[in-house]
Structure formats: C-alpha cells, structure tokens
N, C-alpha and C positions, 0 to 999 in steps of 0.2 A: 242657192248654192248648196248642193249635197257635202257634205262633212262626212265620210265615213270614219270608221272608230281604229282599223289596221289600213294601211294604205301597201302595197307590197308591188312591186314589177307585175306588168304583166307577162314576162317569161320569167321562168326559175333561172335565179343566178347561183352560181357557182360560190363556193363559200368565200374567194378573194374577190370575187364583183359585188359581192353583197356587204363586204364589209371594209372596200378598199381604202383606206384612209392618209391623210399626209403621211409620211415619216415626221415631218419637223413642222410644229405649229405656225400655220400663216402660209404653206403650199398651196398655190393653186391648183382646180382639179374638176372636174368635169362635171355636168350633172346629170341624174336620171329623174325620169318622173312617174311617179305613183299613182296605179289604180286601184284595181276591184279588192273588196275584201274577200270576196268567196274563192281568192288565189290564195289566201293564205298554209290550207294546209298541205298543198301542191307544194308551194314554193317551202316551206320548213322540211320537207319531207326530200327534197331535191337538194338545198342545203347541206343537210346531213348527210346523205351519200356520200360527200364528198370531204367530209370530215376524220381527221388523221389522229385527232389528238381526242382522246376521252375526256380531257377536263376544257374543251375549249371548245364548247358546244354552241349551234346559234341558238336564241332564246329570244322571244318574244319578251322587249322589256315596256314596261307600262311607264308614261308617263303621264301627272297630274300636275297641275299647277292652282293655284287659286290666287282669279283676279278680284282685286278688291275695291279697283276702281269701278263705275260704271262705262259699259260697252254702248255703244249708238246698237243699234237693232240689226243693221249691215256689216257690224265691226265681229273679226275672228281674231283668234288665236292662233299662231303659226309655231313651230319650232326647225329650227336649224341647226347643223351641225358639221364637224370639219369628217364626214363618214357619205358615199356615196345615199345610206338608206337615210340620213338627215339630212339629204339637200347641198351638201357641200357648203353650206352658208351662204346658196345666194337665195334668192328671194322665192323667184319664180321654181325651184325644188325643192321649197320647203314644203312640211307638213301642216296641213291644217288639225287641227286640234278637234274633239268633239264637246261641247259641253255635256255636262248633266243637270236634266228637268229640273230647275227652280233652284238651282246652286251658282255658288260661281266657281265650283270646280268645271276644268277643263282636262280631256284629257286625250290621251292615245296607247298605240303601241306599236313598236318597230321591231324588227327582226334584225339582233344585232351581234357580234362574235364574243362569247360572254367571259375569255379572260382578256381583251379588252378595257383600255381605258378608249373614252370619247369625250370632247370639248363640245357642249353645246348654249343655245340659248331659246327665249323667248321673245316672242315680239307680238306686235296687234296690227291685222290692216283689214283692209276693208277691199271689196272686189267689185268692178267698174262692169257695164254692160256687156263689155267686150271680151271680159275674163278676167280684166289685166288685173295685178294686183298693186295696193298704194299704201306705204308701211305708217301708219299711227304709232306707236310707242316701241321703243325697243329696249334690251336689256343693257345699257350701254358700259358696264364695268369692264377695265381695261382688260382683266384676265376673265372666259367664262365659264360656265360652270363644266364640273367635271363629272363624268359615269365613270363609277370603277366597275372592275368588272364582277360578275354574279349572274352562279348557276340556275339557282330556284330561289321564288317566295323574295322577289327583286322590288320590293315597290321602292316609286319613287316621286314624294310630293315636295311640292316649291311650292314660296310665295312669286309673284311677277315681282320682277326687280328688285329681289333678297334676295341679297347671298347671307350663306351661314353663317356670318360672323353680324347677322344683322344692318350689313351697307345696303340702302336703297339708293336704285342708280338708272332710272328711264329717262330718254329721252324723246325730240323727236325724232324721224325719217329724214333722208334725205329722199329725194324728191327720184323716182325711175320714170314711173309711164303717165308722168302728171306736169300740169305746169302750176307755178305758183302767180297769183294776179295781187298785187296790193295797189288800195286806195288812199293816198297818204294824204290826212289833216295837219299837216306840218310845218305850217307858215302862222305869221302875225294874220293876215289879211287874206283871208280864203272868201269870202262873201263880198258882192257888189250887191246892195238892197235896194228893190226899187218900192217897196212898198211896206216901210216898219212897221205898220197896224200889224201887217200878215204874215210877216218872216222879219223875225227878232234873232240877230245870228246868237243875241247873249242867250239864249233861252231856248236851245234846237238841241233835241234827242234825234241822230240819224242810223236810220237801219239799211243794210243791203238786201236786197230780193235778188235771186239770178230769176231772168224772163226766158221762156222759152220760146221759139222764131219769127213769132207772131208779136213780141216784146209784152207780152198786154196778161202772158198767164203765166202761172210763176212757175219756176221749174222744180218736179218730183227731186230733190235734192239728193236723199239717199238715193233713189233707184240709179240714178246717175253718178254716183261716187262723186259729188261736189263737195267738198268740208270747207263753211263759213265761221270764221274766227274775225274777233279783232280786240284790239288793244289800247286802252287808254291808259298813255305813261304814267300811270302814278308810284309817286316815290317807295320802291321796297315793295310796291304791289303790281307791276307790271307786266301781265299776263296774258295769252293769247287766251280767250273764251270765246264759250257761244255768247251770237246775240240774246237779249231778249225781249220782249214782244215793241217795246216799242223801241228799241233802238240804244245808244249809247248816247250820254249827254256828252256834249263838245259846246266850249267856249274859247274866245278869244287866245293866244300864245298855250292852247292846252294839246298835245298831240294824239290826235287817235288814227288809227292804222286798222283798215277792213284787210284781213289776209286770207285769200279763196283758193284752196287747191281744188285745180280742174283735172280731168282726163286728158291727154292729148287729145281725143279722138272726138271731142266737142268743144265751141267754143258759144256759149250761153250770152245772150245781153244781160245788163241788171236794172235796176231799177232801182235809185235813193230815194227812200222815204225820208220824209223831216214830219217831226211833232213839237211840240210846246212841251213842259211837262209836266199840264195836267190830261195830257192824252189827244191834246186838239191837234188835227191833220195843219200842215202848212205847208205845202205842197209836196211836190217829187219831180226828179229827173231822170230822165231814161240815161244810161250809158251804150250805145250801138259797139258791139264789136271790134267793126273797120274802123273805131277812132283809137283802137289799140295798136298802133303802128310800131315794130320796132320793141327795143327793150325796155325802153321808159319815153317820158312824156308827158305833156300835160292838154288836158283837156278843159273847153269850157262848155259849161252846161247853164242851161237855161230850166231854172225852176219855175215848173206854173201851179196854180191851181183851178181843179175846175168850179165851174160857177153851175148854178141853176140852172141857165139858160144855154148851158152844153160847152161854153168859150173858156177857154185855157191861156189865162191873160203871164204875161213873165212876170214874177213878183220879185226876183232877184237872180243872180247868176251867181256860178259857181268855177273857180281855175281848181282843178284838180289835179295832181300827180299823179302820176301811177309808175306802177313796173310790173315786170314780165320776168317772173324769172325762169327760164327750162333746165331740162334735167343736162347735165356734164354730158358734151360729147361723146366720152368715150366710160357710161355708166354702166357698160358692162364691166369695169372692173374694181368696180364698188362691192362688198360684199358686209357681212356678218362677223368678220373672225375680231375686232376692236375695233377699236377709233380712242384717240386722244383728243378729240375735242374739247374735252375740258382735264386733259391728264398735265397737272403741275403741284407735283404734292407737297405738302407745306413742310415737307421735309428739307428741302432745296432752301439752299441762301438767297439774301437778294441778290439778284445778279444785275453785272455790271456792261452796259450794252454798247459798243461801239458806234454811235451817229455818224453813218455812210463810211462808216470804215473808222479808221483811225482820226476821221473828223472833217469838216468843212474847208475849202480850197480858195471857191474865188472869195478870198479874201485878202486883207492886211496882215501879214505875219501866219502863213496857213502850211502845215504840217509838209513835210518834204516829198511824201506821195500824194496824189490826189484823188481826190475823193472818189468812192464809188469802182473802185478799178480792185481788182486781185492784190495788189501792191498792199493800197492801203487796209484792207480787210485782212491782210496776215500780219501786218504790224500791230492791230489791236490785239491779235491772239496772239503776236508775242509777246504782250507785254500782262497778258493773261484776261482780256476781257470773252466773256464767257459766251454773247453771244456779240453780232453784228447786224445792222441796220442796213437794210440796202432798198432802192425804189426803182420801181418797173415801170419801164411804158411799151407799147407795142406799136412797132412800124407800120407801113403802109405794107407791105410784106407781109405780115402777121408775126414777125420776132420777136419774143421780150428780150429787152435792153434794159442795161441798169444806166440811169442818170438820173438826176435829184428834177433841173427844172423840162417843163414841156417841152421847152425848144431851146434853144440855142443862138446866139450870134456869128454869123460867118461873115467870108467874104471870098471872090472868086480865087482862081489860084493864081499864084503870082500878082495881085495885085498890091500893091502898097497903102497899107491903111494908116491914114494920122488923123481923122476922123469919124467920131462915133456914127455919123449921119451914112457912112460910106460901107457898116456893116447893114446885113439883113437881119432879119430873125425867121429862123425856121423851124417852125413843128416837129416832132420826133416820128407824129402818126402820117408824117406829109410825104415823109421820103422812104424810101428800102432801105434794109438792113445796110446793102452794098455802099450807097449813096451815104448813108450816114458816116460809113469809115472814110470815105473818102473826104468829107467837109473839114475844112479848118474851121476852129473853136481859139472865140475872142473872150475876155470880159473885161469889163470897164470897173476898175479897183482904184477910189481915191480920184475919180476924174483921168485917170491914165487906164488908155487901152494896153491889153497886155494876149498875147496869142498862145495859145498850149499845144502842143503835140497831138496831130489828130491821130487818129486811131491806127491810121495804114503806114503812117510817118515813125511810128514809137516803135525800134526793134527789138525790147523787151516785152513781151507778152504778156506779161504781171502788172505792166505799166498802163497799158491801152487803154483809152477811153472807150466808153461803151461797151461793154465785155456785156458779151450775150449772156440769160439766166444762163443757161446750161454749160456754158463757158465756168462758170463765177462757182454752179453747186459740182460740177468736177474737181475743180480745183482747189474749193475749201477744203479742211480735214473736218470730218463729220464729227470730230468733238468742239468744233465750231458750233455754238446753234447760229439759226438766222429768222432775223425777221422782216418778212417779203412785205415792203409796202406798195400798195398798188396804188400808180397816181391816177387821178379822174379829176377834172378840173370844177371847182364847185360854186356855184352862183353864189353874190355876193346879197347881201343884205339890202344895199342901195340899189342894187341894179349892177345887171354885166355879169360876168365870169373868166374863171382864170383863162381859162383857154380855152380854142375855137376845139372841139371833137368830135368828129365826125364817124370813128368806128363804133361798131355795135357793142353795146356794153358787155352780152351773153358770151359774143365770140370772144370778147378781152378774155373775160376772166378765165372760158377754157381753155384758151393758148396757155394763159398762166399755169392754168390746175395743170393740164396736160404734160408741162415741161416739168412740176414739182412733182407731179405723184410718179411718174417712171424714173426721173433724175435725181430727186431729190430727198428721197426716203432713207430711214434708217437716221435719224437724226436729228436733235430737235429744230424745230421748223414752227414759226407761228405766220400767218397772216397778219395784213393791219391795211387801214387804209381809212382817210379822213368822210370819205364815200359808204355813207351808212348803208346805200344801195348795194356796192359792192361787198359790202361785208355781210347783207342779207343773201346776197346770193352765195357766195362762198361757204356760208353756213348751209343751205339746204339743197347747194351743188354735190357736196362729197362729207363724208362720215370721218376722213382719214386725221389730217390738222386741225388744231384750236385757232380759234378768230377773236382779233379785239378790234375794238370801233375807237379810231382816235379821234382826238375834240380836239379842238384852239381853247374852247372854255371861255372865260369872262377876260378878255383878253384886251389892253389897251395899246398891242402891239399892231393888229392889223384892223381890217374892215372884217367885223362878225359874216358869217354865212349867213343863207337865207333858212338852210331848214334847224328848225330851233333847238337840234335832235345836237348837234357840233355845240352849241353855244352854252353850256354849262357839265360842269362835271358830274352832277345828280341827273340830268336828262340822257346822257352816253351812260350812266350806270342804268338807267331805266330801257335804254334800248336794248344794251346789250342785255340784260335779266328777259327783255321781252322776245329774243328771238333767238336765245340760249347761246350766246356769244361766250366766251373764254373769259373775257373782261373789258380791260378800256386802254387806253395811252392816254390819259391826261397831258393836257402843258402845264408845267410846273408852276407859271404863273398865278395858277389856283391856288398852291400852297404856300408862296412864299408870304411871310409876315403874318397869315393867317391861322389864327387863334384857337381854332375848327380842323387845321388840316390832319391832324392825328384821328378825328373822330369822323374825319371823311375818309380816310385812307379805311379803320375800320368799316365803316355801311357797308364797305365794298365788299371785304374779307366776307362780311357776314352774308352777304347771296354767292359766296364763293366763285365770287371774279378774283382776277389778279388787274392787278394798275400798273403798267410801265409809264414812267415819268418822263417828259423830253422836253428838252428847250433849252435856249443861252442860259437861262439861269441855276442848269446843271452844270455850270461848266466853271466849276472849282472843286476842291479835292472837300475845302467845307462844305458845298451848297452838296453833295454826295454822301457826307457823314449823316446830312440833314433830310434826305430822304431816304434813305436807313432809318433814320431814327423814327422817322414819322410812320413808318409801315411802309414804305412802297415795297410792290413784287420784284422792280427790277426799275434801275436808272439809266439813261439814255443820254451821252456826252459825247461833245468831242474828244480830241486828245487824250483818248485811253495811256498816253504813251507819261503824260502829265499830271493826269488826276485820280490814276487808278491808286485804290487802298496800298499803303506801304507795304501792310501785312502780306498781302496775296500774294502767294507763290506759283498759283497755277491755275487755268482757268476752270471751271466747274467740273463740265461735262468732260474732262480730259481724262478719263477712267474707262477700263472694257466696262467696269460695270455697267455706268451708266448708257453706253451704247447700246447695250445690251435689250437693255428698257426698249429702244426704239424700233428694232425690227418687225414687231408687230404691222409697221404702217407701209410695209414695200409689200405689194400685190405680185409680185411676181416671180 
C-alpha cells in the first residue's frame, strides 16, 4: 500500500470545499477522497485565489503522532476529522498517515483554513486485498482532539490515545468490511475421549490455523487481512492476544475464546491444533466453512492423529460453539465523531433503576400499571427513578416489542376459560407484530387464571401491552435513561432451553441497533442482555452505546446456564474486561450476606466496569441502602414508587446539562 506524505483532491477546491466543516459538532456530511502529492502546489495555489481574508490563509498543517505500541507489518495509521480534507470521520476518507524510517513517529499534512478550529482523531487499521479497510485501535475519548487555528511554523505532535491532560483512551473497532468468527471453550464438558494415552483434555495447549481452500496449507494471514486473537478468562487478566506457537493451555470449567476478524470478501477453513505441554502433537481438527451455518451453532469435530503408516484414526471428539458476528446493516452510519461505550463518569450517583417499569405485574399484590407498557415506565420517573429497565423480543415481522417472558398464554376470542389446560402458549417470534395485538393475555396467579387487557382492547395508549421499541423511546422523556435488555433464550446446564428461536441472531440485534441508533439517541441508553453472544456482538456491531453482560451468578434460585461465562460474578467481570464491555448486571444474590461483596463490588471498579445490581432481593428500601453501600454503579428494583430513597427529589438525568452530554450519539 502506497502512503503518500500530502494526500490533496485531485481537482483544486475552492477555499469552502476544501475546508467545509459542521457547523455544530456531530453533523453529518459527506466525503471526498485523496490523491497524488504532486497536486499539492496546484491545489494551495487555487486555494488562495479564492481567499478574502488576509489572516485566514489555507496552510498546509503537519501532523505527527507517535505510536508506542507495536504495529503488525500491514497495520497503519489513519487520521480523521469532522473537515472535508480529514475525511469527515468516516473511515473510508480518512488519511493514511506516513511513517518515518526506524521511528515510531507517524505523520502527514493537510491543507486546512488556518483561522479555523477542527475536531480530529487517530486510529490504526490494516488494509485487506481488496482495498477495504478494518479499524485496529482508535482514539476513543468522548471529546477529540482539537486544531486551533495557525498561520506559520504550526507543528503539531501527539501521543496515540493522549490527550493533554494525560488520559489514555484506545479502544477497539467496531467491525465495517469484516466479520467476526469466535470459537467458544465455554462448557464443563467440551471433549468425548476415545483414547487417553493420546488426548488428555486435562493437559491440551490448542491453536487456531486459518487453511486456505485446499484445507491442508495455512493461510498468508497478514496478506489477507485475517487478525487471530483469543482469550483465556483469567481473573483481572482477561485479554484478547495473539496466539502463541503452540497454542493456549485449556482445562476442564476454564474458558477460552479463538476471536478471528475475516474480510467479507473470504471465508478461510481452520485447522485446531492440540499439544501436551511439553510440545507433543495430539492431534487436530479441520473446521470446513459450510459447517458455519447461520449466526451461531455448534459443531462436532473429529480429532485424529496421523500414524506411520498414513491412517488418521479418531482419538476423541470435539462440540464446539461458535458465532458469526457481521458488521450492523446499516454501518454506514457508524463513524469517528465519539462513542460512549464506556462514558459513565464516576462523577454520577448510584443510580436507582426501574425493573420493567415501575416493577413486576403477574403477580400477588403487583403495582396498578403493568409492567413493561409506557404507563408503568413514567410512574418510576415519577417518583424519580433515574433510569428504567425494559426487555425486547422481536416478532415474526421483525418488530421489537417490549415484554419480559417469550411467549405468552392465550386463548381464542370469545371463548370462556376456567381452565389452565384450555390456554395455549405462544411465542412472541411466532407471530406478527399485528397478531400479537390482537391476542388475549392470561396468567395463572395463586392457582387462579386471571385475563389482562390485550393491546387493541386498552383505549389508553400509555396502558397497552406490547408497546413497540420505538413506541416506548418516543414517548419516554429523554431524561429518562433506559436500559434495553435483549432476551435470547439460554440453554440450561442440565439440558433444554428457555425457549424454542428460530430467528437469526445478526438480524435480532440490527432491528434492535437500527430502531436505537435513529430513535433512540440523545439520551442515556445502555444495553444488557443475559446472552453473552448478543452482548459480543452489540459491542463490535456499533461504536455509539455502552454494553453490560448480565449473569444469574451462584444462584440457588434457578437451574445454572450451560455457558460458565453467566454462572459467576468474576467470570461476567472476565468477559466483559475480555471484549471491552461497559461492565456487568450481577444478581444480587451474589452479594447478600456475603462478606466479600464490598471487595467484589471494587475488582470491578478497578477494570473500570460499572455493576448494575437486580433481583427480588433489591426489593426493599433497606436491601437498596445496602447496595449503595457496598459500591454498586446502580440498583435495579421494583416498586420505584415504594422503595425509592426518601431523600430524592428528582431523577438524575433531569437537567439540560446532563442531556447535553448525550447528543454526541445521534448521527444524523
């Protein structure tokens, strides 16, 4: 790839095309792309012509930065900026950068309007056969760096992700013209052994190879824009790295995660290597392609090894997980100008969360509105709860709908129900959005069936069950925050799963991203979802919201999950550190009577996650003083209307200030 050192139009622009910029930080705007350097005194000289004002000259400004991590050998330097000649902050208009011989200075220069200010940043990626580009590291601080303006004698050096006050703040990419493949080690029981002399699952170092089409030769990794990472959860050290040479050791209930950004434009086999480790081969498994079906899944592999006399006998098998994650449908409107992915400053109180509004319904003695509906979500914010809990599924339609379970109980219309056996249960993903309003809605409270107001029946609007997302982020008041749990039904420990699903997991979550990022912006807004998967992808779908991975934890309330990533509060601190999550939702069951819960609540702090706390056992005005006390980031209750602090007068975010904060995240 050629780097030139000025990059400039190849026709001369006029002084307001050459330097056209937002008015107001966070406009979208168009882009151009950069050629030849031997345009440059053309183009400054065409420039000027057309300049009115003597102190507001264009000028070639110089930038350098020094990176002081190491670069792979394929890996550049970009810069962007919210100014036609930086790219406009998207990707594909930014500037490559040039190094200099044997330094880890980087640099360039652009042709910019020099009383001028301009917003700009840094980032790292790497460039695939096809041109495309795949972003490695970026400067991720909520505000970025500023050019003032200047005439002459302009230099201007950075460190990569410093700012001047000394914050360091990179992150990764979210994912454009790549997909993401992970191979997940995430069960008790990943190996069936047929021969322990030879494969010892207690004692196995495994590496990934990508094969190229012939499966048998390994793929030029760099030539091909491939990046092999993976992750073993260890506590406080759980980090995406390279392999190396022989692979990562895995044992019994330990999780490790192969995570492979591809190209679109190839899809590679791989090959698992297994060793002992003192270095001894114990065989390997091919992975083919076409057994990547779909968003996720699981595969089984047959590991052989070869013998002497040419034969490849099975020494053990292998169930493997996997996922697919691709880039956000509509990732053109992903860019550079912030992201809050990790923005919650320890400035903020704990704050006090509304569980599905002003609290749970089919119950014994359950709040006057019901749950999950407009109704109930402005009764917590009236009584000052700061943010609200709500949970998505998406129809046979492709609608997100809020309601808490999968399905539902009905029964025809008009017919008379006096037993339980004489309801159905029906899926949310089974039916249309249309059909959904139209069903009556039973539940069985105490041994007595009881019938609720379907959607089309309730001629209060605020009241309705099933209120579409975009129904529910119109109607809140954006000093509301929310946080959008996505349900996905999760296999159980023993066997089974919550619930039958049969839609795509990719297409779930871009109906979701898609209705948040045009509807939903300007406000605070988290993710969450008990689905470690969906939380991986939401993370490296979009740049814009923060993501936390909720757990059940050590829980004597239900049947544990199978992936062991749910099953403890230090393992969801470990994921989320491993794939740069926000933080966690613990259940509070972790904490209560436990002796340890103040110096678990810190660990967290200290990888600078936040912990939102949820569960029955939040649900008194003491069990809420008591995670306060212990560090929690924010508590998750019912009956905001009962349990909310005496003192509180108002809910948090109920200030222009703090709105103010949030317009960074609306793109348009």
């Amino acid at each position: 790839m050629s780097v030139p050192a000025v990059l400039l139009a190849d026709n001369p622009l006029t002084l307001d095309e050459c330097n056209q910029t937002s008015d107001t930080f966070g406009d979208a705007a168009a882009v151009t792309t950069f050629g030849k350097v031997d345009a440059t005194v053309s183009a400054v000289e065409a420039v000027k012509d057309e300049v009115v004002s003597p102190t507001c000259v264009p000028t070639l400004r110089a930038f350098s930065v020094l990176v002081k991590h190491d670069l792979e050998p394929n890996e550049y330097v970009g810069l962007t900026g919210d100014n036609k000649a930086l790219g406009e902050w998207q990707l594909e208009g930014a500037i490559a950068l040039e190094r200099k011989n044997g330094t880890i200075e980087w640099t360039t220069k652009v042709l910019l309007q020099a009383c001028r200010n301009f917003h700009y940043r840094y980032f790292t990626f790497v460039e695939d056969k096809s041109g495309q580009r795949h972003i490695r590291l970026w400067e991720s601080h909520l505000k970025p760096r500023i050019l003032g303006g200047c005439v002459a004698h302009c230099p201007q050096m950075d460190v990569f992700g410093q700012q001047e006050n000394g914050d360091v703040q990179l992150n990764r990419g979210w994912i454009t013209n790549e997909v993401v493949y992970q191979f997940k080690f995430e069960r008790e029981h990943m190996f069936q052994v047929h021969d322990i002399e030879k494969f010892d699952p207690e004692n196995v170092l495994i590496k990934l190879l990508p094969l190229e089409e012939d499966h048998q030769t390994a793929l030029d990794i760099q030539a091909a824009g491939v990046n092999i990472e993976v992750v073993k959860m260890n506590n406080g050290a759980s980090r995406l790295q390279k392999q190396n040479s022989l692979g990562v050791a895995h044992k019994r209930n330990e999780v490790v995660i192969f995570h492979v950004t591809v190209p679109k434009t190839i899809n590679p086999a791989y090959e698992l290597q297994f060793h002992s480790a003192d270095g001894k081969s114990m065989g390997s498994a091919v992975i083919d392609p076409s057994q990547l079906r779909g968003s996720e899944g699981e595969i089984e592999l047959s590991i052989t090894m070869a013998t002497p006399k040419g034969e490849s006998p099975v020494i053990a098998r292998l169930k493997l997980p996997y996922l697919v994650v691709k880039p956000f449908s509509d990732v053109g409107i992903l860019d550079f100008r912030t992201t809050y992915a990790h923005y919650w400053p320890r400035s903020w109180p704990i704050l006090d969360v509304g569980h599905r509004g002003n609290g749970k319904s089919y119950i014994a003695n359950p709040p006057v509105e019901l749950e999950n509906t407009v109704a109930s979500f402005l009764k917590a914010y009236e009584v000052f709860a700061d943010m609200v809990e709500l949970d998505v599924h998406l129809t046979a339609d492709g609608v997100p709908v809020i309601y808490h379970d999968f399905g539902l109980r009905t029964a025809p219309q008009g017919k008379k129900v006096t037993d339980v056996t004489q309801l159905e249960y029906v899926l949310i993903k089974d039916v249309t959005y249309a059909e959904l309003c139209a069903l009556r809605v039973f539940a069985v409270i105490n041994n007595e069936i009881k019938e609720y107001p379907s959607h089309n029946s309730e001629p209060i609007v605020e009241r309705r069950i099933f209120p579409r997302l975009v129904d529910v982020l119109q109607a809140l008041p954006k000093t509301l925050g929310i946080d959008v749990e996505i349900k996905w039904p999760q296999r159980r420990k023993c066997g089974g799963v919550e619930a039958e699903q049969t839609l795509d997991k990719n297409f779930f979550v871009d109906r979701v991203l898609e209705t948040i990022i045009h509807k939903g912006c300007g406000r605070p807004l988290i993710f969450s979802s008990f689905d470690a998967d969906i939380c991986t992808m939401l993370r490296f779908k979009q740049n814009i919201f923060p993501v936390m991975f909720l757990s059940m934890g050590e829980t004597k309330k239900w049947e544990p999950f199978l992936d062991l990533r749910t099953r403890t509060f230090q393992q969801a601190i470990n994921n989320a550190q491993a794939f740069e999550l926000a933080g966690t939702a613990p259940h509070a069951e972790d904490f209560i009577d436990n002796e340890n819960a103040a110096a678990m609540m810190s660990k967290a702090r200290s990888l600078g996650q936040i912990a939102l706390v949820w569960g029955d056992d939040c649900n008194s005005k003491e069990a809420v003083k008591y995670f306060q006390k212990i560090g929690a980031t924010a508590t998750c209750y019912d009956r905001s209307d009962l349990y909310m602090p005496e003192n509180k007068s108002r809910s948090f975010f109920n200030s222009s200030l703090s709105l103010d904060e949030f317009q960074g995240q609306c793109r348009q």
